[in-house]
C-alpha positions as CSV (number, residue, x, y, z in Angstrom):
1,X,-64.4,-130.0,112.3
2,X,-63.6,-130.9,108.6
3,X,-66.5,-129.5,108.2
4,X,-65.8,-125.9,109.0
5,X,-62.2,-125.9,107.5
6,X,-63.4,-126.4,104.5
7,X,-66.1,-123.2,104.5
8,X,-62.3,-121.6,106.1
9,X,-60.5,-123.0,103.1
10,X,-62.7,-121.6,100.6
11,X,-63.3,-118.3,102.5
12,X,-59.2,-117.8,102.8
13,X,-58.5,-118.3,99.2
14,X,-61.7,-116.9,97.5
15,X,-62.2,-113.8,99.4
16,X,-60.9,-111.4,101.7
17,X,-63.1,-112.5,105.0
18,X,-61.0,-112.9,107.5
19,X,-61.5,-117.0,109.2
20,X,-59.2,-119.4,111.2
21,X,-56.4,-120.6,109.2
22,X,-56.1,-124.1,108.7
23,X,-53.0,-125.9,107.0
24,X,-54.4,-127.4,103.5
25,X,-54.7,-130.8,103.1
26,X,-56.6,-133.6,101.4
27,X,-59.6,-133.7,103.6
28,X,-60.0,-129.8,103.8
29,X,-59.8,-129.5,100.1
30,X,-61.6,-132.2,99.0
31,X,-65.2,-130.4,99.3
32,X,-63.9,-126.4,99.3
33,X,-65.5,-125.7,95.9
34,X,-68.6,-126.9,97.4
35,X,-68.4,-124.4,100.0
36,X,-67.2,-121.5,97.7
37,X,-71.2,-120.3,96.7
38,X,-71.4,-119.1,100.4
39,X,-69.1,-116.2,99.2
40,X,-72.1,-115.7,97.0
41,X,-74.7,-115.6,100.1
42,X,-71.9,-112.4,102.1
43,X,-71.7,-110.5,98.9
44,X,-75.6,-110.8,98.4
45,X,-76.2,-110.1,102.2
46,X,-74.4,-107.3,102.4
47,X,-75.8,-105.6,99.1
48,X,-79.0,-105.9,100.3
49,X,-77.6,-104.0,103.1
50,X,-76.5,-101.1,100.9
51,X,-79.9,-100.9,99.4
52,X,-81.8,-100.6,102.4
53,X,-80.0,-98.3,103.9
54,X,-81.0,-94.3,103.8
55,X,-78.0,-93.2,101.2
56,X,-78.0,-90.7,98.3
57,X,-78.4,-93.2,94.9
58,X,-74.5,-92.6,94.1
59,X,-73.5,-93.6,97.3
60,X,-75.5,-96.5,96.8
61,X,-74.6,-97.1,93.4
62,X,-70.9,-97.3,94.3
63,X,-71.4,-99.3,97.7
64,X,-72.9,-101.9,94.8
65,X,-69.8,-101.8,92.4
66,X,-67.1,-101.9,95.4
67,X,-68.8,-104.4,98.0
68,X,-67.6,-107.2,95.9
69,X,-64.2,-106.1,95.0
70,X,-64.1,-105.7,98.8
71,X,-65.7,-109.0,100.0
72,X,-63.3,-111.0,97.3
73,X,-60.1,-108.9,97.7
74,X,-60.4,-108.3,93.6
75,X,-58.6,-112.0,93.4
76,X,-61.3,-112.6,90.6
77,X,-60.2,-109.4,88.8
78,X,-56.7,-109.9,88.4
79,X,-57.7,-113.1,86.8
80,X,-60.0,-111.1,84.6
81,X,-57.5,-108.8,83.9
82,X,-54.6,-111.2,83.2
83,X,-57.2,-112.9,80.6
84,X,-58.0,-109.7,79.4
85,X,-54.4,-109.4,78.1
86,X,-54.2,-112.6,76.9
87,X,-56.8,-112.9,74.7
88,X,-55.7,-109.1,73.4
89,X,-52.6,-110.7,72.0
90,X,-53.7,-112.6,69.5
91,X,-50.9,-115.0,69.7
92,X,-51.1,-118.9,70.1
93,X,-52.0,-120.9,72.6
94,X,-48.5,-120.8,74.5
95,X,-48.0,-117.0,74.3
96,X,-51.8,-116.6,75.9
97,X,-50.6,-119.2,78.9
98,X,-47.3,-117.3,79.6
99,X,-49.0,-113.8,79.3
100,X,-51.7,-115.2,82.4
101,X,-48.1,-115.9,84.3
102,X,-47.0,-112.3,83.7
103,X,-47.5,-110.1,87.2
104,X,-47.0,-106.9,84.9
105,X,-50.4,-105.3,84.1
106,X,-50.9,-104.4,80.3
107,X,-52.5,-101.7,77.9
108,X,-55.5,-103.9,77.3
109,X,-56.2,-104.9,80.8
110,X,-56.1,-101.7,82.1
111,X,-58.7,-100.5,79.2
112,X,-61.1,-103.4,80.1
113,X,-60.8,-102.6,83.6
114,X,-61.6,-98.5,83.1
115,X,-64.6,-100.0,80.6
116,X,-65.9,-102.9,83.0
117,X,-66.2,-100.5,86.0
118,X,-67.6,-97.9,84.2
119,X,-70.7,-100.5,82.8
120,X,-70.8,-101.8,86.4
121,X,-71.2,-98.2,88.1
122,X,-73.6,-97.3,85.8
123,X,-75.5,-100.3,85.6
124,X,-75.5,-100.0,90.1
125,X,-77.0,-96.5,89.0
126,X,-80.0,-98.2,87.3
127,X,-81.0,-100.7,89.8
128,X,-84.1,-100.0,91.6
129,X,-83.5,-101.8,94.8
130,X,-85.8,-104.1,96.6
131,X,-86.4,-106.9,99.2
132,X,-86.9,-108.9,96.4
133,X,-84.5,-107.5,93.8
134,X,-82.0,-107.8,96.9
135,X,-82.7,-111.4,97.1
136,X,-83.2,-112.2,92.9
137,X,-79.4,-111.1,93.0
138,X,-78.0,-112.5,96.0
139,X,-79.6,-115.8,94.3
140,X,-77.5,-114.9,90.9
141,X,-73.9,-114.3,92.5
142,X,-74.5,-117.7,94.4
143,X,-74.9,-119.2,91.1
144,X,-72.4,-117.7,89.6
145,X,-69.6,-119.6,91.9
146,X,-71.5,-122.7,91.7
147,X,-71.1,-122.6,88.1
148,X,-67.3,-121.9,88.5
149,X,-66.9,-124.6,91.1
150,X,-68.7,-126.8,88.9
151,X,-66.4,-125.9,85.8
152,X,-63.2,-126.1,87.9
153,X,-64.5,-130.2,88.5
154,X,-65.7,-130.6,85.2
155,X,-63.7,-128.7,82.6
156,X,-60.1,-129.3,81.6
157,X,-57.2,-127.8,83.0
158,X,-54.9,-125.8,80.9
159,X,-51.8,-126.7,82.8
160,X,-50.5,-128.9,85.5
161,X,-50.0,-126.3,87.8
162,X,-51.7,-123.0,89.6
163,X,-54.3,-122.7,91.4
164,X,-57.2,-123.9,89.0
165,X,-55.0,-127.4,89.4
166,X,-54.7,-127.7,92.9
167,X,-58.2,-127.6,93.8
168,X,-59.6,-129.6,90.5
169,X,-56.8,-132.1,91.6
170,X,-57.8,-131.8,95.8
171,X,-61.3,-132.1,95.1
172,X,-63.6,-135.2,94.7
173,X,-64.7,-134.1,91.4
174,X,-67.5,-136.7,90.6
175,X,-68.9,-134.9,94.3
176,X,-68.0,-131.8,93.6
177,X,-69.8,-132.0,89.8
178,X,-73.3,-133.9,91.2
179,X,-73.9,-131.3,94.4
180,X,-72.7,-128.0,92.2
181,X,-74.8,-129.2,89.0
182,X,-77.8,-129.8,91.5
183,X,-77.3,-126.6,93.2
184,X,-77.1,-124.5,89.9
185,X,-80.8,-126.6,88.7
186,X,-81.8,-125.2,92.0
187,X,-81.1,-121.7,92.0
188,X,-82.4,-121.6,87.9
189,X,-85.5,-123.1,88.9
190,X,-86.0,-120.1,92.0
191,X,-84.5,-117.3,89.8
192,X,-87.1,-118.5,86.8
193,X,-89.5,-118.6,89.2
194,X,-89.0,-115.2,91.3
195,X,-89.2,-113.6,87.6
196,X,-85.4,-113.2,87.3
197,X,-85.1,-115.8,84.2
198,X,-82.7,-113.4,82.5
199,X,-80.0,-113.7,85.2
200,X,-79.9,-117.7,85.3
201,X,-80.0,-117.4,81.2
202,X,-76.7,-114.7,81.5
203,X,-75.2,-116.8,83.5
204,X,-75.6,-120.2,81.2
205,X,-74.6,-118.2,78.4
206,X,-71.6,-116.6,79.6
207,X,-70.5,-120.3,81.0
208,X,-70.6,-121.8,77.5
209,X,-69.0,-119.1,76.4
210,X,-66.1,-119.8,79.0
211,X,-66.0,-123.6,78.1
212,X,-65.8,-122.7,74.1
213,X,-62.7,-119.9,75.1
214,X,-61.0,-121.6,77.4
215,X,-60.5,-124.8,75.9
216,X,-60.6,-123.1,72.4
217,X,-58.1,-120.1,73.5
218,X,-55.8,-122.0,76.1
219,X,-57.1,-125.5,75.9
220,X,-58.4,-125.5,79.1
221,X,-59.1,-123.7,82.0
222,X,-57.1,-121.6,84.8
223,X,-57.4,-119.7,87.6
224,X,-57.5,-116.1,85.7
225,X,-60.4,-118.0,83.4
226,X,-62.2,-118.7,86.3
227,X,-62.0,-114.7,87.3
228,X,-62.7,-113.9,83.9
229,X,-65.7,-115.8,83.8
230,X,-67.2,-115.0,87.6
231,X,-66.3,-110.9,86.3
232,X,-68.4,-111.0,83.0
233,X,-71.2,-113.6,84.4
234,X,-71.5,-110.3,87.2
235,X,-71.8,-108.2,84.6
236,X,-74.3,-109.4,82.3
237,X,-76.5,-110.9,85.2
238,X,-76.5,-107.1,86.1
239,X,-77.4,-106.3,82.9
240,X,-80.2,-108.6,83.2
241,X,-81.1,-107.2,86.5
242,X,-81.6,-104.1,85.1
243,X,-83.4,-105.3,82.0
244,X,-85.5,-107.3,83.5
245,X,-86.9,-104.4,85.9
246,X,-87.2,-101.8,82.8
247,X,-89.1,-104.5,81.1
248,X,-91.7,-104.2,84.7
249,X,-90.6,-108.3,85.1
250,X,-89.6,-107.2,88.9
């Protein structure tokens, strides 16, 4: 039974999928970051969907850029969003923490937003989908959460409180840090080999990057990081995606 509350817990925080509702508590918790990659596995699935179905290539393209947004509810854009706006103030470490507490939406975040989504669409546009492409990727947006499970266990908070906190604080971190670090070896080592090095070598990049920010920016990490990070690791994987098939990798 703990078993499946925790997949519930991290479904019923992480995405928009509806499962039973089960009141948190210390044995739930203790393993839901473990559980969030599966999130990974229903966004992958049901791209690979998309692609094989019979639809014009826009229709396609745009079933690619929304499906997530859908699947996740956008919970990891606000964060990116919020972050966005932060780190477009240019003010110290305090100002950046109470800007990620501010529900109003600003100038900069709304620019990123337009920009991200216009990279993303047209990136969708360039993907030649496959079997295999369908799989390579389903592969990278597992990673992705496994790195941001494993930073939420390993890295340092930047407050006592919010989300970010009350999992890194539920969770049995030493766990939490050996299954998601094995898991991430794991899906490197089948990405490399499938031909899709580019994506696991985005997504290690883009998660230094998130350590050196975070701790550098707000000296630690949040909630709104963590979206900020899963939102530009998408990106650039897709990037990769694409890259890696123009260069006749795939």
């Amino acid at each position: 039974m703990i078993f499946f509350q925790t997949i519930a817990v991290a479904f019923a925080m992480f995405s928009a999928v509806p499962v039973p509702q089960f009141q948190w508590n210390e044995k739930n918790m203790r393993y839901a970051m473990c559980a969030f990659p599966l999130i990974g596995l229903v966004i992958g699935g049901l791209w690979s969907l998309c692609g094989a179905l019979p639809l014009p290539a826009l229709v396609k393209a745009g079933g690619f850029c929304l499906l997530p947004v859908w699947v996740t509810g956008g919970i990891h854009l606000d964060g990116y969003a919020d972050t966005c706006d932060a780190l477009s103030s240019y003010g110290d470490r305090e100002k950046k923490l109470e800007i990620l507490k501010d529900p109003h939406c600003g100038a900069f975040a709304v620019i990123r937003l337009c920009s991200y989504f216009l990279a993303y669409f047209a990136l969708c546009t360039a993907v030649q989908f496959t079997p295999r492409t369908g799989f390579l990727w389903t592969l990278a947006l597992v990673l992705e959460r496994a790195l941001s499970g494993l930073a939420v266990a390993a890295f340092p908070m930047a407050k006592n409180t919010g989300l970010a906190h009350t999992f890194a604080s539920a969770a049995d971190r030493k766990t939490v840090r050996s299954v998601l670090f094995g898991l991430t070896l794991a899906l490197c080592a089948a990405l490399t080999a499938l031909g899709g090095w580019g994506l696991a070598l985005a997504a290690v990049l883009i998660f230094a990057r998130y350590y050196v920010v975070s701790k550098k920016q707000f000296g630690g990490i949040t909630g709104d990081l963590a979206g900020w990070f899963l939102q530009k690791a998408e990106l650039w994987m897709l990037a990769a995606l694409c890259a890696c098939q123009w260069g006749g990798l795939l």
